[in-house]
Gaussian input, Z-matrix of N, CA and C with variables (Angstrom, degrees):
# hf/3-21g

backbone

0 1
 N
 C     1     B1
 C     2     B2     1     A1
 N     3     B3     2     A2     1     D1
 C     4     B4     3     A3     2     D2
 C     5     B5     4     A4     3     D3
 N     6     B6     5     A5     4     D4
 C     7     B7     6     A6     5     D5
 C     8     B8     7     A7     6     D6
 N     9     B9     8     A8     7     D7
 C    10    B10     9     A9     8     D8
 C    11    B11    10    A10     9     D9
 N    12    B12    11    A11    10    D10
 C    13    B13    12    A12    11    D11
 C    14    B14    13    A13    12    D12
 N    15    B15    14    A14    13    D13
 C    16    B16    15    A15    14    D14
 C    17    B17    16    A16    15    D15
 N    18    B18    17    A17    16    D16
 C    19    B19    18    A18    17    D17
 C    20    B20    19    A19    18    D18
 N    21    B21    20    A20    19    D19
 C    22    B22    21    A21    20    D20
 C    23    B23    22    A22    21    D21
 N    24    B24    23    A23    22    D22
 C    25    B25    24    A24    23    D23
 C    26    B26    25    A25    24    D24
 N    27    B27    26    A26    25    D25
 C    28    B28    27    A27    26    D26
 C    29    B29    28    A28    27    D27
 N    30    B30    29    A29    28    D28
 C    31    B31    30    A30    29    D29
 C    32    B32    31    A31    30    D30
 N    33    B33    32    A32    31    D31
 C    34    B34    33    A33    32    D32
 C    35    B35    34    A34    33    D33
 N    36    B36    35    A35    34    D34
 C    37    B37    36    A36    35    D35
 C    38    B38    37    A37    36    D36
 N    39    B39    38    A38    37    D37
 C    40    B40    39    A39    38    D38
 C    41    B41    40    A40    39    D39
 N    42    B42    41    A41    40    D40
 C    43    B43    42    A42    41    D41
 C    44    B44    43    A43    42    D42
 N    45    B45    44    A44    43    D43
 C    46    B46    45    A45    44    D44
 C    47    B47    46    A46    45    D45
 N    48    B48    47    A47    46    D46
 C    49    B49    48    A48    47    D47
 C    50    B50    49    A49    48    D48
 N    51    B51    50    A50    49    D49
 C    52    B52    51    A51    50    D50
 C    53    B53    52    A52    51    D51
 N    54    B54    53    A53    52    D52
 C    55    B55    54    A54    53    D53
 C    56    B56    55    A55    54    D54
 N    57    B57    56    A56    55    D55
 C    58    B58    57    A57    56    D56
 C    59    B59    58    A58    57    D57
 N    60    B60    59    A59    58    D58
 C    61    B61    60    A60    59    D59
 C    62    B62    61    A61    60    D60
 N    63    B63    62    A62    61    D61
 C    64    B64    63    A63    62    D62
 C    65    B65    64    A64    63    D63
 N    66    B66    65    A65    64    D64
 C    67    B67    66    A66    65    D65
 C    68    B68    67    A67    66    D66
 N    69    B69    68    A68    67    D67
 C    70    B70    69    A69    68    D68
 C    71    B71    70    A70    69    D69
 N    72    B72    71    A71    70    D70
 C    73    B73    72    A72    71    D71
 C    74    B74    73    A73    72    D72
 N    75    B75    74    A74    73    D73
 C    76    B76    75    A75    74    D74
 C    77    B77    76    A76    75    D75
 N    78    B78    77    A77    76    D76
 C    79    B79    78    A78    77    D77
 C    80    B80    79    A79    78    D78
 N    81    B81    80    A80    79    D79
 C    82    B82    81    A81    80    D80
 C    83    B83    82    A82    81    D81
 N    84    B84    83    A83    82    D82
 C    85    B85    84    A84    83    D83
 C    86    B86    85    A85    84    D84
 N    87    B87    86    A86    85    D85
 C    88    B88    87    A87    86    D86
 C    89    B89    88    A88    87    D87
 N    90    B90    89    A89    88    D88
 C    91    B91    90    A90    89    D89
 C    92    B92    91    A91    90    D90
 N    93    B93    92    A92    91    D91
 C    94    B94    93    A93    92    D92
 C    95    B95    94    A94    93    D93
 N    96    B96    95    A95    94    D94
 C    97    B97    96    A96    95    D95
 C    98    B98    97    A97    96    D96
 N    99    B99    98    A98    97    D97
 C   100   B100    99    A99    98    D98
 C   101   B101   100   A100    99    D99
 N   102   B102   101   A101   100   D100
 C   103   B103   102   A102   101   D101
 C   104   B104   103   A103   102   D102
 N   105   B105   104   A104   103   D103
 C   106   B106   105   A105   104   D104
 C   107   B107   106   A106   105   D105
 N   108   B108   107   A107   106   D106
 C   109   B109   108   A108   107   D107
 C   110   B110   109   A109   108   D108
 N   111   B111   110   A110   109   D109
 C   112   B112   111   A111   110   D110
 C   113   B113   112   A112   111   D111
 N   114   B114   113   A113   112   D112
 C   115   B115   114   A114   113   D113
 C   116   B116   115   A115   114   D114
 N   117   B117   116   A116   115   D115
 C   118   B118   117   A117   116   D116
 C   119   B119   118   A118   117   D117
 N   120   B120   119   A119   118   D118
 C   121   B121   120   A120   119   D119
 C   122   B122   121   A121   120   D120
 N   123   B123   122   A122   121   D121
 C   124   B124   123   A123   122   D122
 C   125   B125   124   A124   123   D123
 N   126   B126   125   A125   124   D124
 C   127   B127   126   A126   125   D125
 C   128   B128   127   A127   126   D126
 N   129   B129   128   A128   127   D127
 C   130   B130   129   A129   128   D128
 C   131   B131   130   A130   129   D129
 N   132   B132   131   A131   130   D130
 C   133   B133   132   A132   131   D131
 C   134   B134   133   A133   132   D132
 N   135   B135   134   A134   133   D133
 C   136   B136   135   A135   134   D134
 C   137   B137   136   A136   135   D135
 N   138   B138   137   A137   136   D136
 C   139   B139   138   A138   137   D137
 C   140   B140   139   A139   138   D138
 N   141   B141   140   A140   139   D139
 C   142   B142   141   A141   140   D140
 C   143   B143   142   A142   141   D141
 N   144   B144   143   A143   142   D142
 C   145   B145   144   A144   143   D143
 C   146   B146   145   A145   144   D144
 N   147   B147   146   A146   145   D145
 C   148   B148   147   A147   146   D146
 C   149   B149   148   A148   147   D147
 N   150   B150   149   A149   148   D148
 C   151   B151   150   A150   149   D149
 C   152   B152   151   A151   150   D150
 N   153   B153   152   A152   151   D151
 C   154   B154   153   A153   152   D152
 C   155   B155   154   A154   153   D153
 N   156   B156   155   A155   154   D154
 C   157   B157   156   A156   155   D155
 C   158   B158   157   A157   156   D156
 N   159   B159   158   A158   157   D157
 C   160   B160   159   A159   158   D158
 C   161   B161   160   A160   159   D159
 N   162   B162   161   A161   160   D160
 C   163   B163   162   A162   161   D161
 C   164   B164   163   A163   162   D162
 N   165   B165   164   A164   163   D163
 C   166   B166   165   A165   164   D164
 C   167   B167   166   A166   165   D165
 N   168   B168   167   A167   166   D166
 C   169   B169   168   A168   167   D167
 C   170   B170   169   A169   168   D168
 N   171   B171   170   A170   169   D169
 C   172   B172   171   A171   170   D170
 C   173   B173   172   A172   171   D171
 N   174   B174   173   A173   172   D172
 C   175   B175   174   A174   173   D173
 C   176   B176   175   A175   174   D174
 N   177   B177   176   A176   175   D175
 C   178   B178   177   A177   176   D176
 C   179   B179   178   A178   177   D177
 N   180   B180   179   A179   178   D178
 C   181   B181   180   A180   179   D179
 C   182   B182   181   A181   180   D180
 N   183   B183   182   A182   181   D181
 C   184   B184   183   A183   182   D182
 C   185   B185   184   A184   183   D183
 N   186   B186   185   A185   184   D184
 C   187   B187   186   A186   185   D185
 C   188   B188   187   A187   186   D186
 N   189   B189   188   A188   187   D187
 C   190   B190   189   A189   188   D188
 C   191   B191   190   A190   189   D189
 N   192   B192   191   A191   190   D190
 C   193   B193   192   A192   191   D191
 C   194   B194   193   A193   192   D192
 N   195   B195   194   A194   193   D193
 C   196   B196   195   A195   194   D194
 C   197   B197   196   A196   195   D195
 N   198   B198   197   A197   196   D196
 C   199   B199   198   A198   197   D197
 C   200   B200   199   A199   198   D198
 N   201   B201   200   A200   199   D199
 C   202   B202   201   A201   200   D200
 C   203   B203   202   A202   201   D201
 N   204   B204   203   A203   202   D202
 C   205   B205   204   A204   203   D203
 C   206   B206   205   A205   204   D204
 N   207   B207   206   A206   205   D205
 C   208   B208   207   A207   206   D206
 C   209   B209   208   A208   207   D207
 N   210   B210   209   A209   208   D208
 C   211   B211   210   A210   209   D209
 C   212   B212   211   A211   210   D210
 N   213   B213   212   A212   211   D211
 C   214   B214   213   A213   212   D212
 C   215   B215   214   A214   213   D213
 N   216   B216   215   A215   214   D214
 C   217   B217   216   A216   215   D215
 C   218   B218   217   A217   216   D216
 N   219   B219   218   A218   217   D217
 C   220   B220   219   A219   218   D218
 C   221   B221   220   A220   219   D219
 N   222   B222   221   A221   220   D220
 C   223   B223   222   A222   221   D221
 C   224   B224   223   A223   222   D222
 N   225   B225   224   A224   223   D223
 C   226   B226   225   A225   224   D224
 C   227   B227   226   A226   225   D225
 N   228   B228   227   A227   226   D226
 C   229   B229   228   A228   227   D227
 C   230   B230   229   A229   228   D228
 N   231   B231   230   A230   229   D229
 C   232   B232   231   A231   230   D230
 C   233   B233   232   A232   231   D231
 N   234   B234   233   A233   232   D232
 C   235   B235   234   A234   233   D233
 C   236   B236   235   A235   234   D234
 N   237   B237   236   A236   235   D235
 C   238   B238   237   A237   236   D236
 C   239   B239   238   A238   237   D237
 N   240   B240   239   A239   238   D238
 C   241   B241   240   A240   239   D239
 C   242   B242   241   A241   240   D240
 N   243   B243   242   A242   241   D241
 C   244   B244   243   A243   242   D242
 C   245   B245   244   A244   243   D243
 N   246   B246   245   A245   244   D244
 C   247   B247   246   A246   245   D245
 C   248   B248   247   A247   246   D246

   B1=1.4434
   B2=1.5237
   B3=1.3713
   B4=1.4466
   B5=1.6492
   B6=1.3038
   B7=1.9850
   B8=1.6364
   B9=1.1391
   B10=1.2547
   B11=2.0516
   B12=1.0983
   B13=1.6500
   B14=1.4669
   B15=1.0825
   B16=2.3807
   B17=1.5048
   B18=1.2205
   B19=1.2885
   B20=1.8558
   B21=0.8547
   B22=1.7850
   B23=1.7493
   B24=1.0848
   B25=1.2948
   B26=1.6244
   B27=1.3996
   B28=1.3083
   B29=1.5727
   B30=1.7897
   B31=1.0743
   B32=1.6418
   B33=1.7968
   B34=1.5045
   B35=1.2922
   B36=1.5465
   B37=1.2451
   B38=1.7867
   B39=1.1087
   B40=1.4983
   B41=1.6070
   B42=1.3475
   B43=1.8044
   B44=1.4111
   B45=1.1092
   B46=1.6570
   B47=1.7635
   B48=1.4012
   B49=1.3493
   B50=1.3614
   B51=1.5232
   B52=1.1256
   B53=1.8206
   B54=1.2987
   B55=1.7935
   B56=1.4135
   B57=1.6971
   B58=1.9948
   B59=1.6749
   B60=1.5170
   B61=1.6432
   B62=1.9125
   B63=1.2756
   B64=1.4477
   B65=1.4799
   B66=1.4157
   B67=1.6193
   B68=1.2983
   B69=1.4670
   B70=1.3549
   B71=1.8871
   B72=1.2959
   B73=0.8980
   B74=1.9342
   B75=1.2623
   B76=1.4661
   B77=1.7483
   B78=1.6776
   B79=1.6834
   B80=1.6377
   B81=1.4459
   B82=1.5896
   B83=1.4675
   B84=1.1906
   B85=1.9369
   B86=1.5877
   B87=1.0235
   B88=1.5024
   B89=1.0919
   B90=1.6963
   B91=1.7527
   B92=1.5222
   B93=1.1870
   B94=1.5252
   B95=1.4346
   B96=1.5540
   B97=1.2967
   B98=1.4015
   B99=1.7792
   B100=1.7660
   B101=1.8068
   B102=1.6283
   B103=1.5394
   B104=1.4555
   B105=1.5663
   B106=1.4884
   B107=1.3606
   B108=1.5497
   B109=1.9309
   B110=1.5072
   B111=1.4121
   B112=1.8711
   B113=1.9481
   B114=1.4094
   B115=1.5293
   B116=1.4561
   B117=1.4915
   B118=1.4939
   B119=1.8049
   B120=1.9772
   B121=1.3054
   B122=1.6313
   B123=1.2225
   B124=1.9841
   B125=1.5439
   B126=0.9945
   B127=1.6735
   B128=1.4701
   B129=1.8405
   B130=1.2086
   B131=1.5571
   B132=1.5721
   B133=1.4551
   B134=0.9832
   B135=1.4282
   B136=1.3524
   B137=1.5526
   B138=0.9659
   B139=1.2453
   B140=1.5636
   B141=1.1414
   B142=1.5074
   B143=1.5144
   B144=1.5569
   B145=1.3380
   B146=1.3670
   B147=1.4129
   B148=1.8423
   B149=1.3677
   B150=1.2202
   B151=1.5343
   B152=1.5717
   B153=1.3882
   B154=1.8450
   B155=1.4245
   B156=0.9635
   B157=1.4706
   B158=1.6585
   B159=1.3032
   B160=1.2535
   B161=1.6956
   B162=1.1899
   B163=1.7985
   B164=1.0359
   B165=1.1603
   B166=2.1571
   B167=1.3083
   B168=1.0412
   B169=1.4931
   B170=1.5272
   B171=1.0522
   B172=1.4861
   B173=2.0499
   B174=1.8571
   B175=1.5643
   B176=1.4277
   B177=1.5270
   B178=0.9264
   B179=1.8135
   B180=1.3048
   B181=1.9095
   B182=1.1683
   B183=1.7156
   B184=1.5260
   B185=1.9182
   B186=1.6014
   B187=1.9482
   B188=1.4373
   B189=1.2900
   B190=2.3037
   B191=1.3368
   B192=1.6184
   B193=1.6727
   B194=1.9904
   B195=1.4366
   B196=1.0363
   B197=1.5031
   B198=1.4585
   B199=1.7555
   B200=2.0420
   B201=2.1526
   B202=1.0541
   B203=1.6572
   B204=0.9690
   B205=1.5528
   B206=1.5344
   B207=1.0681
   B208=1.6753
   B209=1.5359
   B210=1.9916
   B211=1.0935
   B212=1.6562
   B213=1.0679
   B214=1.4447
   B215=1.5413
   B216=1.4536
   B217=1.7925
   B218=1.4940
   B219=1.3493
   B220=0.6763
   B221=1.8196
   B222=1.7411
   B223=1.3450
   B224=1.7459
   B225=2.1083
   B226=1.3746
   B227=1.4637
   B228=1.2853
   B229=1.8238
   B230=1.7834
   B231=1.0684
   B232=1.3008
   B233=1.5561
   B234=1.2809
   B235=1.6031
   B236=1.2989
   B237=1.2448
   B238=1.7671
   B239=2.1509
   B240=1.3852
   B241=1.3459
   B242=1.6251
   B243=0.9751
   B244=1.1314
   B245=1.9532
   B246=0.8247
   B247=1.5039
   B248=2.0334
   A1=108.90
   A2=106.42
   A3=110.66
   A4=99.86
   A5=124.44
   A6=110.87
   A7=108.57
   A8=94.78
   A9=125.99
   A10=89.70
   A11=103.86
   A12=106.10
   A13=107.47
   A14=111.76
   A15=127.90
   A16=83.82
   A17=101.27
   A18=131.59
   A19=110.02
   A20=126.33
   A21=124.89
   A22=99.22
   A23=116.51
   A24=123.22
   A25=101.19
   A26=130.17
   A27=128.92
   A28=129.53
   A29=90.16
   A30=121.35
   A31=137.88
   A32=83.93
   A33=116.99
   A34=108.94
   A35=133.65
   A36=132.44
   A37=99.23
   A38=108.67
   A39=103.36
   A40=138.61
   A41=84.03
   A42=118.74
   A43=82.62
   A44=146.24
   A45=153.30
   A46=99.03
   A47=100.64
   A48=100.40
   A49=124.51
   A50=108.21
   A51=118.03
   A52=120.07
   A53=106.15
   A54=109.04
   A55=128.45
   A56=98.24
   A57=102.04
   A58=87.48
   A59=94.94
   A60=111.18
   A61=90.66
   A62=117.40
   A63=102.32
   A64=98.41
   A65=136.70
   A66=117.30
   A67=103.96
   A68=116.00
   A69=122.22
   A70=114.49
   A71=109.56
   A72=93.63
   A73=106.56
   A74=108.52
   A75=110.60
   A76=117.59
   A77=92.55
   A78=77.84
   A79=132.88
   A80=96.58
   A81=94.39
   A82=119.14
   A83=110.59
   A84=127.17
   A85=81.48
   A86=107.67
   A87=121.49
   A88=133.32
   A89=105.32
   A90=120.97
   A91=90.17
   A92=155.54
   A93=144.41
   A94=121.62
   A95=114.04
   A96=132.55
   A97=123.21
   A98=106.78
   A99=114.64
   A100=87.09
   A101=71.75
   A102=89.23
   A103=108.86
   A104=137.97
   A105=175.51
   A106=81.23
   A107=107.15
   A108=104.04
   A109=97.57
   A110=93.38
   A111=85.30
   A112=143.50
   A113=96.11
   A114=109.55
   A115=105.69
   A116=117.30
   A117=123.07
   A118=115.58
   A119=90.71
   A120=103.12
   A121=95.52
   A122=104.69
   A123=111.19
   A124=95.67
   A125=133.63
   A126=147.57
   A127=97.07
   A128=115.37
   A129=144.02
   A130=129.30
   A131=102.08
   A132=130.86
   A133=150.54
   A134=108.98
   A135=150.76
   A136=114.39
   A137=146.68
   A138=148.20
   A139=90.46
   A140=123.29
   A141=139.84
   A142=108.80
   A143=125.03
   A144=89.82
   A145=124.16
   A146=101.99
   A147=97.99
   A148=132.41
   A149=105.02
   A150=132.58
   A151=103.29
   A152=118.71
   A153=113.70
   A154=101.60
   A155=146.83
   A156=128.04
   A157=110.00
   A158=110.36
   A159=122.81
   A160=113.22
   A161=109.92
   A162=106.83
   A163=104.02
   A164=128.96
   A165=110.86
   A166=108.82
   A167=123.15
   A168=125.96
   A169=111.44
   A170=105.69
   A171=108.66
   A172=113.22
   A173=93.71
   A174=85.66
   A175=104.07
   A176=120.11
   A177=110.73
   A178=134.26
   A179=100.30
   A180=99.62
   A181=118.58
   A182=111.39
   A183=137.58
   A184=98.47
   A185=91.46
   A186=101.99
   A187=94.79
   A188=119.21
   A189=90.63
   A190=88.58
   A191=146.45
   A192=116.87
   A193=101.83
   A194=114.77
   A195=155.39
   A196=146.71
   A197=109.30
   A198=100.34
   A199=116.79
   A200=96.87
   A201=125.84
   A202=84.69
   A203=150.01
   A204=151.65
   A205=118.89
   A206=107.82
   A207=100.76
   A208=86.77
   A209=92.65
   A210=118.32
   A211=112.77
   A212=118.01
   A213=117.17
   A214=115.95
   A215=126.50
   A216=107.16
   A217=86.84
   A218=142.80
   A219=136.00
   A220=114.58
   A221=107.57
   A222=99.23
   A223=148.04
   A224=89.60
   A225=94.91
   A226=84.71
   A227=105.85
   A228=112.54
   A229=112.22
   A230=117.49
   A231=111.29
   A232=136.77
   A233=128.03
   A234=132.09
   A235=106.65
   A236=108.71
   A237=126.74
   A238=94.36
   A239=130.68
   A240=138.33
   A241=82.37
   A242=137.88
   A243=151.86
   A244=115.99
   A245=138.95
   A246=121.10
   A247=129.34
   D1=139.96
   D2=-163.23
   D3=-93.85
   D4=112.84
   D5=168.99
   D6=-114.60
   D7=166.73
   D8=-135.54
   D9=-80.80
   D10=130.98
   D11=165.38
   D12=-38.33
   D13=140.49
   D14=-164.16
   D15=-170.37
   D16=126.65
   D17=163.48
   D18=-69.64
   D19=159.01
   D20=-165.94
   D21=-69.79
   D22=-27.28
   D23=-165.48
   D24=-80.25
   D25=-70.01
   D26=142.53
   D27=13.94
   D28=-70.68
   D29=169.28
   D30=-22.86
   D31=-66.06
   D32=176.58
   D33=-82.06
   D34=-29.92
   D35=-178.45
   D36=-66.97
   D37=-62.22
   D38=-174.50
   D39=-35.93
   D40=-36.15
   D41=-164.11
   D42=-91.05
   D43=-50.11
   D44=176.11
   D45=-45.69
   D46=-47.90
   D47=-175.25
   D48=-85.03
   D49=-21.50
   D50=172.82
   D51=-89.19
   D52=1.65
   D53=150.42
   D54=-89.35
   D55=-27.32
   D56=-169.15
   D57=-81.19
   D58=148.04
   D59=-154.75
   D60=-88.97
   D61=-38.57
   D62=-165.58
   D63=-81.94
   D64=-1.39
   D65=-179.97
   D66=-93.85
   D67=125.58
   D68=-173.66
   D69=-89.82
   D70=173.13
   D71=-158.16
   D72=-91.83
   D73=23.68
   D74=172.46
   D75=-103.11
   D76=-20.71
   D77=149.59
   D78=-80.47
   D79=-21.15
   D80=167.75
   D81=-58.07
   D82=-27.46
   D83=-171.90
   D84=-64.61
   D85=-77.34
   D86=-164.69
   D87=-33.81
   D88=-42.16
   D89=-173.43
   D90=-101.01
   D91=-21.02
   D92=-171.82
   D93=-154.34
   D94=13.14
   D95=158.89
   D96=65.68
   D97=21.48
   D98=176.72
   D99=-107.67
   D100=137.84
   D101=168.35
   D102=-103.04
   D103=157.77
   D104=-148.16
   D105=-31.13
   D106=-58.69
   D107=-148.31
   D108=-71.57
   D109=-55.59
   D110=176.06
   D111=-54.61
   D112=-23.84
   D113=161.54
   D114=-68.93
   D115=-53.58
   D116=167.10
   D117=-13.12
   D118=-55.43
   D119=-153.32
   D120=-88.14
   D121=-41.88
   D122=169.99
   D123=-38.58
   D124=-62.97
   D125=-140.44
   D126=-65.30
   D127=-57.21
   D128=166.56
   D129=-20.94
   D130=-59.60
   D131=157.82
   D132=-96.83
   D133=17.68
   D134=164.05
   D135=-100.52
   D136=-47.10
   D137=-114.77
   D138=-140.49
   D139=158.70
   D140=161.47
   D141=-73.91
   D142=156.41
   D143=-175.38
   D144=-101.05
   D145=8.10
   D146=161.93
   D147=-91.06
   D148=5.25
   D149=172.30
   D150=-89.26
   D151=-59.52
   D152=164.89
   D153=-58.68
   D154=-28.04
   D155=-163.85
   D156=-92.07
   D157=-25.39
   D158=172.96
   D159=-77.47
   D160=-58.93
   D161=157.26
   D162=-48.24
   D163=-68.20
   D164=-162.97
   D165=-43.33
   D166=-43.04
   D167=-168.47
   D168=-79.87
   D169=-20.62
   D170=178.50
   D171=-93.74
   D172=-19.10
   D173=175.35
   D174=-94.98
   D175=-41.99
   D176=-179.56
   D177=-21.77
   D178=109.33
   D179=167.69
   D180=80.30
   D181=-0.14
   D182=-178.66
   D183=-73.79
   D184=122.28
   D185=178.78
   D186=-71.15
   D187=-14.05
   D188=-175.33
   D189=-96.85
   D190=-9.95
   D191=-163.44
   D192=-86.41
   D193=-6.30
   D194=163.23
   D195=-62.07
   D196=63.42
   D197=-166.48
   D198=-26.85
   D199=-68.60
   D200=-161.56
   D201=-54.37
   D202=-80.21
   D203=-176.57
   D204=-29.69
   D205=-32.05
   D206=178.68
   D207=-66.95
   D208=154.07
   D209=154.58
   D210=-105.70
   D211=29.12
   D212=-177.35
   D213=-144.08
   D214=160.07
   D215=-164.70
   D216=-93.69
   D217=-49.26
   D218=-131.89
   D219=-149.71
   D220=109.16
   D221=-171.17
   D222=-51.84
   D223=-41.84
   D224=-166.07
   D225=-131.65
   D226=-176.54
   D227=154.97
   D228=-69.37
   D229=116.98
   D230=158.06
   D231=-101.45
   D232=107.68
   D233=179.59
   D234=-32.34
   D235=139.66
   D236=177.80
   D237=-70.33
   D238=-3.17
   D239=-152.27
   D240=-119.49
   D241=-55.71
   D242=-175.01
   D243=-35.49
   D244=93.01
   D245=170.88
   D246=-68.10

């Protein structure tokens, strides 16, 4: 899978986002325009591979990495300062 030129910084934000359990993966779509498979594949080539194998298993089928799956609107408190 071909992804998209990301600067290292990019990089690290994503993969940052793609460990914290309540950011799903449609804000990643949103803020840097890879969808599931491709963070998948970011995650992939980034990561050592018992470190990806240990995340997959831990995102896998998970309701917060997941808009449509939450049962809730809204995860944390968010500051009106906050973007």
């Amino acid at each position: 899978m071909k992804l998209p030129d990301l600067s290292q910084e990019i990089i690290d934000r994503i993969v940052e986002m793609a460990w914290e359990d309540r950011t799903p993966f449609e804000a990643i779509e949103i803020q840097y325009g890879l969808f599931e498979k491709e963070v998948i594949a970011l995650m992939r080539r980034e990561m050592k591979a018992s470190s990806f194998k240990m995340w997959r298993e831990r995102v896998t089928n998970r309701k917060t990495k997941h808009l449509y799956k939450r049962d809730f609107i809204s995860g944390r408190f968010k500051s009106d300062n906050q973007k």
